[in-house]
Backbone as a chain_set.jsonl record, in Angstrom:
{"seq": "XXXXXXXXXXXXXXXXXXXXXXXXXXXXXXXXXXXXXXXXXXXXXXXXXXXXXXXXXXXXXXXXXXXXXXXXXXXXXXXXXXXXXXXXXXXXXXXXXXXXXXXXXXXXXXXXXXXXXXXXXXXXXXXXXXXXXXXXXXXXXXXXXXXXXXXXXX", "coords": {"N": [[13.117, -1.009, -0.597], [10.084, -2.391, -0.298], [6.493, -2.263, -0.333], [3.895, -4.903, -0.337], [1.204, -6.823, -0.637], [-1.024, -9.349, -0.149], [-3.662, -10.308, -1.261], [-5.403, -12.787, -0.152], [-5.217, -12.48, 2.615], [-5.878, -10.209, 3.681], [-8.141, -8.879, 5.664], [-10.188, -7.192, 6.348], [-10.076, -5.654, 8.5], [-9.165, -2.942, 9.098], [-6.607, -1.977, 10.387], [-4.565, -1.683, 10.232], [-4.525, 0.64, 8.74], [-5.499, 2.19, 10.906], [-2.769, 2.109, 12.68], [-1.529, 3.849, 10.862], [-2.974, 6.48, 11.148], [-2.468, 6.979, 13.824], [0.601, 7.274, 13.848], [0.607, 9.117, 11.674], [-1.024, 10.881, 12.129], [-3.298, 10.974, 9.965], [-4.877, 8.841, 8.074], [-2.785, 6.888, 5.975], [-3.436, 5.176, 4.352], [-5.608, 3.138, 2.839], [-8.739, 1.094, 3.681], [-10.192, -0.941, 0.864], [-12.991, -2.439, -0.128], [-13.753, -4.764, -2.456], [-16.47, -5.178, -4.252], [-17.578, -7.138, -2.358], [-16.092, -9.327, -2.099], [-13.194, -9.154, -2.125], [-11.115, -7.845, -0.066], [-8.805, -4.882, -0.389], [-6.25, -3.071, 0.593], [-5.138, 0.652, -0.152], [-2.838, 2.244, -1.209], [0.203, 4.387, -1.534], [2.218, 3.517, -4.14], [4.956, 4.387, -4.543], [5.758, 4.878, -7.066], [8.247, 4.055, -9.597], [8.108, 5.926, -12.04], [6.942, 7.79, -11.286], [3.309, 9.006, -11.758], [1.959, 11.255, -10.37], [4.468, 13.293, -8.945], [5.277, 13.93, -11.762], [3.329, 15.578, -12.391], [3.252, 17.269, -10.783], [2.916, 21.224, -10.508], [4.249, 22.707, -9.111], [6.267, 21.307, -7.65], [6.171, 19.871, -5.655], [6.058, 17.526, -4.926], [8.764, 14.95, -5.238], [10.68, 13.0, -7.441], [12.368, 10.468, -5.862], [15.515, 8.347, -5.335], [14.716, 5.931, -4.104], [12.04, 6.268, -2.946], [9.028, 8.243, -3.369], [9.104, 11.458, -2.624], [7.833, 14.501, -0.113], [7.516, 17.622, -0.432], [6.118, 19.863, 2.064], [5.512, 22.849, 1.893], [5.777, 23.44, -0.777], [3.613, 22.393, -1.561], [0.187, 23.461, -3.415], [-1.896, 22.989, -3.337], [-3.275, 22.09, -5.329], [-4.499, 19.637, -6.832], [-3.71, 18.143, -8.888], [-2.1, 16.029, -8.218], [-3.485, 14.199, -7.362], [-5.023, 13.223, -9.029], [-3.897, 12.501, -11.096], [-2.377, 9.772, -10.331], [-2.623, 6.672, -10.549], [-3.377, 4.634, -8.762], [-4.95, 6.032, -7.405], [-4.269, 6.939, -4.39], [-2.889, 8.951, -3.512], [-4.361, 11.94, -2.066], [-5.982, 15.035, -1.18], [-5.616, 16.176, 1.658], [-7.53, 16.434, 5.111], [-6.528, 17.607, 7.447], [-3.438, 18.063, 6.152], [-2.044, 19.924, 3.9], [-1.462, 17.242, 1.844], [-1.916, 14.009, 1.284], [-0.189, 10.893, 1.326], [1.548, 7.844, 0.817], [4.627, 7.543, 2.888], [5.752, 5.415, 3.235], [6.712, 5.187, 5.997], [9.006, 6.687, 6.565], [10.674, 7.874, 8.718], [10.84, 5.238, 10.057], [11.842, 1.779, 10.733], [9.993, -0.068, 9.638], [7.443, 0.345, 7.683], [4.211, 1.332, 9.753], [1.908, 0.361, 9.352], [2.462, -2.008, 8.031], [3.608, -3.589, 10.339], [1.414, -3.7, 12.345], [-0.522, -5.557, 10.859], [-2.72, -7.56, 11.559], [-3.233, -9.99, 10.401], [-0.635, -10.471, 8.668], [-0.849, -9.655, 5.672], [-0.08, -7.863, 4.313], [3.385, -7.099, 3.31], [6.605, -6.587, 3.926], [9.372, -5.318, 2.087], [12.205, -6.332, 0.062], [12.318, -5.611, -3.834], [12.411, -8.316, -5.089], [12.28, -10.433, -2.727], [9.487, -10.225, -1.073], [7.991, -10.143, -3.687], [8.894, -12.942, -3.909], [8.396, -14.227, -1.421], [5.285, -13.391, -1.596], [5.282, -15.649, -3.49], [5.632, -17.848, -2.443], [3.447, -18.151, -0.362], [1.404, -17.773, -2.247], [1.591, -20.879, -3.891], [1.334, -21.913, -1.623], [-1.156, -22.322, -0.781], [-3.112, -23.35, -2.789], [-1.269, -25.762, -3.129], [-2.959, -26.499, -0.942], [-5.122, -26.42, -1.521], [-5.464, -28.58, -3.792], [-5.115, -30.773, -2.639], [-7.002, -31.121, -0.452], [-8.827, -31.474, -2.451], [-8.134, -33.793, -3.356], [-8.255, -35.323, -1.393], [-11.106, -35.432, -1.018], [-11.915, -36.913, -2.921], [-12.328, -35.729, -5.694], [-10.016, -35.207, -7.729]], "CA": [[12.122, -1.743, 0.149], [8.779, -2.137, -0.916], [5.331, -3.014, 0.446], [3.539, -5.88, -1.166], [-0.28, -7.324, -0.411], [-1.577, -10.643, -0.007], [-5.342, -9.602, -0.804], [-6.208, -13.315, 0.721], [-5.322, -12.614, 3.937], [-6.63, -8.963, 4.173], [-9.523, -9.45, 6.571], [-10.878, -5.805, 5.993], [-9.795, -5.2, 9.892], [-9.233, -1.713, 9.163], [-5.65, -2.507, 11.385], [-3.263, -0.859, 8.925], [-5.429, 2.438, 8.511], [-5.375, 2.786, 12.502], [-1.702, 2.237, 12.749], [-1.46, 5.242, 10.202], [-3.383, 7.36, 11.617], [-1.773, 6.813, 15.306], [1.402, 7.327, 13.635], [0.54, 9.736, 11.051], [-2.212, 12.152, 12.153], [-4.539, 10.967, 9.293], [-4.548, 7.293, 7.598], [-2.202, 7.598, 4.689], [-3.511, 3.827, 3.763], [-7.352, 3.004, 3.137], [-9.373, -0.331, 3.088], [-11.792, -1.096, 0.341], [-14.191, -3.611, -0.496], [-14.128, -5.289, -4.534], [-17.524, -6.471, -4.67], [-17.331, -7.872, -0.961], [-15.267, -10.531, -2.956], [-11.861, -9.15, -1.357], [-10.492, -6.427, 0.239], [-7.59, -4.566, -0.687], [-5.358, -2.061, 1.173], [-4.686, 1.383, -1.3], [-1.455, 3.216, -0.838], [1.316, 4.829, -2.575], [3.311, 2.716, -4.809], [6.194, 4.673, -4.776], [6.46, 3.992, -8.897], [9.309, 4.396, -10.548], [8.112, 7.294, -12.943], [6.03, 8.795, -10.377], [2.877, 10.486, -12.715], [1.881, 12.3, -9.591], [5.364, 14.267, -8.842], [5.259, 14.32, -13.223], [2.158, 15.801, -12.604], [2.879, 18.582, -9.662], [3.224, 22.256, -10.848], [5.015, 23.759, -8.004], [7.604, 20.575, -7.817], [6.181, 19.558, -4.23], [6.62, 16.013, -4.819], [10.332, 14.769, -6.203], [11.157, 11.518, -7.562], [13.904, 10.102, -5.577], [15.739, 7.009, -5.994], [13.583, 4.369, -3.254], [10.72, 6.821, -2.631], [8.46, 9.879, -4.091], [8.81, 12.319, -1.381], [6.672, 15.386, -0.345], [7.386, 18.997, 0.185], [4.568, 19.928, 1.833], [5.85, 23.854, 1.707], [5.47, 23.491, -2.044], [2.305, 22.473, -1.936], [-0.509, 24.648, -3.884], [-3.322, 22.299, -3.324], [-4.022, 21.904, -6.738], [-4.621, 18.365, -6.512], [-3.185, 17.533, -9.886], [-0.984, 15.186, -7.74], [-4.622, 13.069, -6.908], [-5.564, 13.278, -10.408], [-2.608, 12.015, -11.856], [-2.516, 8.907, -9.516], [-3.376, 5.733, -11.263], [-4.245, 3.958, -8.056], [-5.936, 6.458, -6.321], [-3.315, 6.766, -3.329], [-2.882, 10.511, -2.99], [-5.263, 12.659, -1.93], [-5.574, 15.99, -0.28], [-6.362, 15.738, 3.122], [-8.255, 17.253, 5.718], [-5.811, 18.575, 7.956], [-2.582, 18.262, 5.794], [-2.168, 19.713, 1.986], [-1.509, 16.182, 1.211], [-1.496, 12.659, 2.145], [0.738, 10.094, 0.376], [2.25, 7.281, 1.898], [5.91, 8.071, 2.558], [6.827, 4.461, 3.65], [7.632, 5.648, 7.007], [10.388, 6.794, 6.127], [11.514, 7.738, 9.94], [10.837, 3.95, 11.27], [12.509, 0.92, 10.69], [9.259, -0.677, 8.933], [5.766, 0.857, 7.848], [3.743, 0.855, 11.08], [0.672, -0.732, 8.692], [2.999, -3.742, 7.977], [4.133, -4.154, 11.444], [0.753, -3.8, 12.26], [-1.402, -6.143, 10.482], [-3.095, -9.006, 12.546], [-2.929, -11.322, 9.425], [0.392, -10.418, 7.317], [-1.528, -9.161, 4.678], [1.045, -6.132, 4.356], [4.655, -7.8, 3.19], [7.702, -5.311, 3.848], [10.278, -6.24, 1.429], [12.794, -5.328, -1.57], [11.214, -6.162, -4.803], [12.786, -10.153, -4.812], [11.983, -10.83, -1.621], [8.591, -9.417, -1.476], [7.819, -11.127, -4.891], [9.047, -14.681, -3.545], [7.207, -14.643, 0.087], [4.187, -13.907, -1.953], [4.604, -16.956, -4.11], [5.177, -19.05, -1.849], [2.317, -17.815, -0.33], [0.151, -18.557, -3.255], [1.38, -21.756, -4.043], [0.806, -23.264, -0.342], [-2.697, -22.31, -0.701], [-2.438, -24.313, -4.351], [-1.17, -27.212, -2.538], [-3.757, -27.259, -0.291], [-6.693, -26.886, -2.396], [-5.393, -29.745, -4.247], [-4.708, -31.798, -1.201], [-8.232, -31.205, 0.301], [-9.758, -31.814, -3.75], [-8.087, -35.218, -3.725], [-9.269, -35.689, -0.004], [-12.615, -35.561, -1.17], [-12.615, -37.531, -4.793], [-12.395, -34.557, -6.996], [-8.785, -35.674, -8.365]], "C": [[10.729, -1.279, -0.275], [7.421, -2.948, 0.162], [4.058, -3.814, -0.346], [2.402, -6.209, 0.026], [-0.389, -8.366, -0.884], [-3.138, -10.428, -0.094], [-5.741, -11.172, 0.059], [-6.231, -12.921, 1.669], [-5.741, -11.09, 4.359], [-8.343, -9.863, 4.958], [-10.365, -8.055, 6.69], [-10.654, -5.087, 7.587], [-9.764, -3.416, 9.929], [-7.236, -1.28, 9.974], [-4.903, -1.36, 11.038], [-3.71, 0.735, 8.891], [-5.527, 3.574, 10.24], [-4.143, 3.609, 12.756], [-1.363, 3.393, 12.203], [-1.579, 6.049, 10.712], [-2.703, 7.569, 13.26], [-0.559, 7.612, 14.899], [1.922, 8.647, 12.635], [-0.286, 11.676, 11.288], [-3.603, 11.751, 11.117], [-3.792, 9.84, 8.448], [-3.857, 7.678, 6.415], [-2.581, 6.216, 3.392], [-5.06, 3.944, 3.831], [-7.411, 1.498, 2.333], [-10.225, -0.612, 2.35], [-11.712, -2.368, 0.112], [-14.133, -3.831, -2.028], [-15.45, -6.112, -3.946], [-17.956, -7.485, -3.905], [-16.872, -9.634, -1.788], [-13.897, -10.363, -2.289], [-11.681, -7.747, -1.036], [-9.036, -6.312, 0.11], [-7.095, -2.827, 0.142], [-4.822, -1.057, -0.16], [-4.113, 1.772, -0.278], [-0.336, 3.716, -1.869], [2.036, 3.897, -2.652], [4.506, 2.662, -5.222], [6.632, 4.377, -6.506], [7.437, 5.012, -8.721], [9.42, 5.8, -11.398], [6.92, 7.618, -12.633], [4.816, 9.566, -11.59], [2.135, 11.475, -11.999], [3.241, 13.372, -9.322], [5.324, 14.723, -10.835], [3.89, 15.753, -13.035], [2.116, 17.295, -11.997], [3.495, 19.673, -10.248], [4.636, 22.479, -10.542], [6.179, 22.674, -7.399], [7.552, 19.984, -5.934], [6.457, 18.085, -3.909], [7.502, 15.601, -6.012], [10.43, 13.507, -6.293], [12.191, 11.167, -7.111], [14.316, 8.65, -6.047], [15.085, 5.953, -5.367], [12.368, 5.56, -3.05], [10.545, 8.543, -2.938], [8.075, 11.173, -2.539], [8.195, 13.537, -1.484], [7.105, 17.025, 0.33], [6.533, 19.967, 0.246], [4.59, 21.845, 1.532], [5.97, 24.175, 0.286], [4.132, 23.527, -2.331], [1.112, 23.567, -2.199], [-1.747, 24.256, -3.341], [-4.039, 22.125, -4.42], [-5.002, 20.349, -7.442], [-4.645, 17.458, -8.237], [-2.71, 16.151, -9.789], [-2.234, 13.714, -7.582], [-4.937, 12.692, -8.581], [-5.243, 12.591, -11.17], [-2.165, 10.589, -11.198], [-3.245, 7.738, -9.393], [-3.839, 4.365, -10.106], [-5.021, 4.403, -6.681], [-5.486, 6.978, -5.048], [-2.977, 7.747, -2.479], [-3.935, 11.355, -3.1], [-5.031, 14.174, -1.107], [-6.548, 16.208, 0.811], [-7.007, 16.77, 3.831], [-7.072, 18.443, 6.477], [-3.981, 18.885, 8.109], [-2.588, 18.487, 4.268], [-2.114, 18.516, 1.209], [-1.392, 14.673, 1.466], [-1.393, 11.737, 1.24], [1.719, 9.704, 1.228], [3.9, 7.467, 1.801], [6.639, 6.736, 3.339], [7.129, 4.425, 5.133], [8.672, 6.133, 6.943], [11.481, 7.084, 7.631], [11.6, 6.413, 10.852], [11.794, 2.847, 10.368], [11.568, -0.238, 9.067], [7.876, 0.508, 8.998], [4.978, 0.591, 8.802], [2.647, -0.123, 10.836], [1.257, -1.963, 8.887], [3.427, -4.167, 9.263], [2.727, -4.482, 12.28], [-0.075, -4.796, 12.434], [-1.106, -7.501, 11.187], [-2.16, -10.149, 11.342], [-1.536, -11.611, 8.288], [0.407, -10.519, 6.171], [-0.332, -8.747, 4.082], [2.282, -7.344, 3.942], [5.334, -6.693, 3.326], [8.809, -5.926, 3.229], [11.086, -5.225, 0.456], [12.29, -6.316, -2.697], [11.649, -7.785, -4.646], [12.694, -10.66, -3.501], [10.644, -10.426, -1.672], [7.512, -10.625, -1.957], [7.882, -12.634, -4.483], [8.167, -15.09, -2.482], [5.81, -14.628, -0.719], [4.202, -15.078, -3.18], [4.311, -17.932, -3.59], [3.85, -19.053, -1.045], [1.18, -18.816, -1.165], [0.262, -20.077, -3.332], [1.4, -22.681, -2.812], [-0.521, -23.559, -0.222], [-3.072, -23.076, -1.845], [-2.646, -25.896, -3.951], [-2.237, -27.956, -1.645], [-4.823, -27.301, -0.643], [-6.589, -27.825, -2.994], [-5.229, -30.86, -3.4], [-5.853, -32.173, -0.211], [-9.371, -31.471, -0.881], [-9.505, -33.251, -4.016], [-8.56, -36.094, -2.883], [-10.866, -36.592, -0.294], [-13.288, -36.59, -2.782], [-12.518, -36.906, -5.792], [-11.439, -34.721, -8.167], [-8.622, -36.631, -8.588]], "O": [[10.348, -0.136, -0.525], [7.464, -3.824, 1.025], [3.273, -3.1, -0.97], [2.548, -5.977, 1.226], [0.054, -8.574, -2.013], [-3.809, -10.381, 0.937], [-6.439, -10.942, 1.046], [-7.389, -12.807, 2.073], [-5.92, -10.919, 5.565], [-9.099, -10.821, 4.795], [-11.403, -8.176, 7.34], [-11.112, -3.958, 7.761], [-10.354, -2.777, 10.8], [-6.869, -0.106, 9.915], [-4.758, -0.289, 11.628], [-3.024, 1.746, 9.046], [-5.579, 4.763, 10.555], [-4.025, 4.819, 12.948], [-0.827, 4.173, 12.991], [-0.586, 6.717, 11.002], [-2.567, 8.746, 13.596], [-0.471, 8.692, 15.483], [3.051, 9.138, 12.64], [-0.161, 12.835, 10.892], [-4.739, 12.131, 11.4], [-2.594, 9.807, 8.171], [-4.213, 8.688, 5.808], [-2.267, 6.15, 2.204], [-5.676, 4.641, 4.638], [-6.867, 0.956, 1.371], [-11.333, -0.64, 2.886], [-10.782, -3.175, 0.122], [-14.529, -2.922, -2.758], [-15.502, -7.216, -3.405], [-18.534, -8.49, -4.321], [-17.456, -10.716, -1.838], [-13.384, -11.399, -1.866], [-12.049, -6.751, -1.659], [-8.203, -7.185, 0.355], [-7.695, -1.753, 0.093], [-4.222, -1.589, -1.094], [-4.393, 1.789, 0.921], [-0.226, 3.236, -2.997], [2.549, 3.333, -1.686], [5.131, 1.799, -5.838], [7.618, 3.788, -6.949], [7.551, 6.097, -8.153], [10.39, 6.554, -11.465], [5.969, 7.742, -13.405], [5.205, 10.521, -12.262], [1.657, 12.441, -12.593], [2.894, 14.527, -9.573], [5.35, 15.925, -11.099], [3.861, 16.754, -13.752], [1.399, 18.225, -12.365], [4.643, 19.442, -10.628], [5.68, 22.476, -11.194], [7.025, 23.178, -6.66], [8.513, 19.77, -5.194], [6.953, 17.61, -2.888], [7.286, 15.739, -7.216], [10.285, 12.811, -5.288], [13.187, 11.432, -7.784], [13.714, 7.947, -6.859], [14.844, 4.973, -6.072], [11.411, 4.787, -3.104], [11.278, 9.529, -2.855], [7.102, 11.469, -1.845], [7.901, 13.933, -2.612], [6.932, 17.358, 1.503], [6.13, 20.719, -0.642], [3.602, 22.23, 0.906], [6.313, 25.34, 0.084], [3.537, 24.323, -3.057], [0.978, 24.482, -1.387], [-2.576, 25.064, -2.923], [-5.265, 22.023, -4.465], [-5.887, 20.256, -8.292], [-5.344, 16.512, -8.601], [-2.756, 15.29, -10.668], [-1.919, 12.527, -7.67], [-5.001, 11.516, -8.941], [-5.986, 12.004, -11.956], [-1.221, 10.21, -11.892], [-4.16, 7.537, -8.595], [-4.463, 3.364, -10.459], [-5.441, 3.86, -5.659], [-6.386, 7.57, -4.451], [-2.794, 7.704, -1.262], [-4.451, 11.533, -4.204], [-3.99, 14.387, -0.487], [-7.77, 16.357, 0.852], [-7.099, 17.898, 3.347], [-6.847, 19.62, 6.195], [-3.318, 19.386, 9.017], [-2.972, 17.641, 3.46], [-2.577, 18.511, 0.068], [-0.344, 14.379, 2.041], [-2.259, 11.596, 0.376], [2.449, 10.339, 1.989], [4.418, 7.531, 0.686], [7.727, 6.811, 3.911], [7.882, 3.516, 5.485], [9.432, 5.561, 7.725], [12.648, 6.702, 7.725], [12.151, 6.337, 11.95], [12.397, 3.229, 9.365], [12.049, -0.806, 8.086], [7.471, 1.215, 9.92], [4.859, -0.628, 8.919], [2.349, -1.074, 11.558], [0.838, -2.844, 9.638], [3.661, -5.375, 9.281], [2.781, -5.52, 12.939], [-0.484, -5.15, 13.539], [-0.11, -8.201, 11.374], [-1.091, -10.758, 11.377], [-1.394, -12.5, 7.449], [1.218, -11.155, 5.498], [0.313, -9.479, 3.332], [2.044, -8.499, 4.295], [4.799, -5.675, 2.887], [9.257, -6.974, 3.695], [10.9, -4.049, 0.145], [11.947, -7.487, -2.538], [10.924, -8.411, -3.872], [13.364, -11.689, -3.409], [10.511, -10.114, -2.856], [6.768, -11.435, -1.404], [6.966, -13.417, -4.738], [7.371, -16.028, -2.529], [5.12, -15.645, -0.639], [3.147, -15.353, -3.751], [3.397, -18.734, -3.783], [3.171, -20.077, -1.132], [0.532, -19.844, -0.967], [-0.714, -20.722, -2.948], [1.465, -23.909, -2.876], [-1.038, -24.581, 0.23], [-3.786, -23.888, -1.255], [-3.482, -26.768, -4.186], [-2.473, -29.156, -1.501], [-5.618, -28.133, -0.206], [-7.671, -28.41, -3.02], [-5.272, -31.982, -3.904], [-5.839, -33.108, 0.589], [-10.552, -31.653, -0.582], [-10.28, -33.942, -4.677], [-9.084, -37.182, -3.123], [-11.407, -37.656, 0.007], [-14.361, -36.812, -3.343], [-12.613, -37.47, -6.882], [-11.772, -34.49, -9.329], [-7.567, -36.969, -9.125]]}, "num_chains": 1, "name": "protein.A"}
């Protein structure tokens, strides 16, 4: 199971980053701004060939098979693990050696995705996920063409 973004419908609410923090102690998700053009929700991506756990000395974060988990009793604070972290996702926090989203891993769903006003957030396995956001896209598609022929444009 994976967590997939709709940047239209992010509304920059902040929603998702609350939920975290409620749930977490400290947001493990953050909202930025492109260019006040869109906002996008950063978080761990759980990859595949992790180059943050590649990355950690002391072996505090392990590649498993659905998610990169964190032993925070490993942790040096070296912050290799941020460094190494091609979208930015892990960081080392204020008042935990590290913060990296772990999925929830004790709930049912990520509290962000359960969360979010607008269903920004998707909770999914990769083909599912993948499909809700097409259809997604292409309703919005349909209706820009549907409100372009409205008007004469087509």
């Amino acid at each position: 199971m994976e967590v997939y973004v709709d940047i239209d419908r992010c509304i920059y609410c902040h929603a998702c980053e609350v939920a975290c923090e409620r749930v977490h102690g400290e947001a493990r998700i953050s909202v930025g701004a492109v260019e006040e053009r869109a906002s996008v929700p950063l978080f761990c991506h759980q990859c595949d060939v992790a180059p943050c756990a590649l990355a950690c000395p002391a072996g505090a974060l392990v590649q498993g098979e659905a998610a990169v988990s964190f032993e925070a009793e490993k942790c040096t604070r070296c912050g290799l693990c941020a460094i190494s972290c091609p979208f930015g996702a892990v960081y080392i926090g204020e008042t935990a050696p590290l913060q990296k989203c772990d999925l929830c891993s004790e709930r049912e769903a990520p509290a962000c995705v359960l969360t979010c006003p607008t269903e920004a957030l998707i909770w999914g396995d990769g083909e599912d996920g993948a499909k809700r956001l097409r259809r997604r896209a292409a309703a919005r598609m349909a209706q820009s063409c549907a409100e372009a022929i409205g008007r004469g444009r087509i």
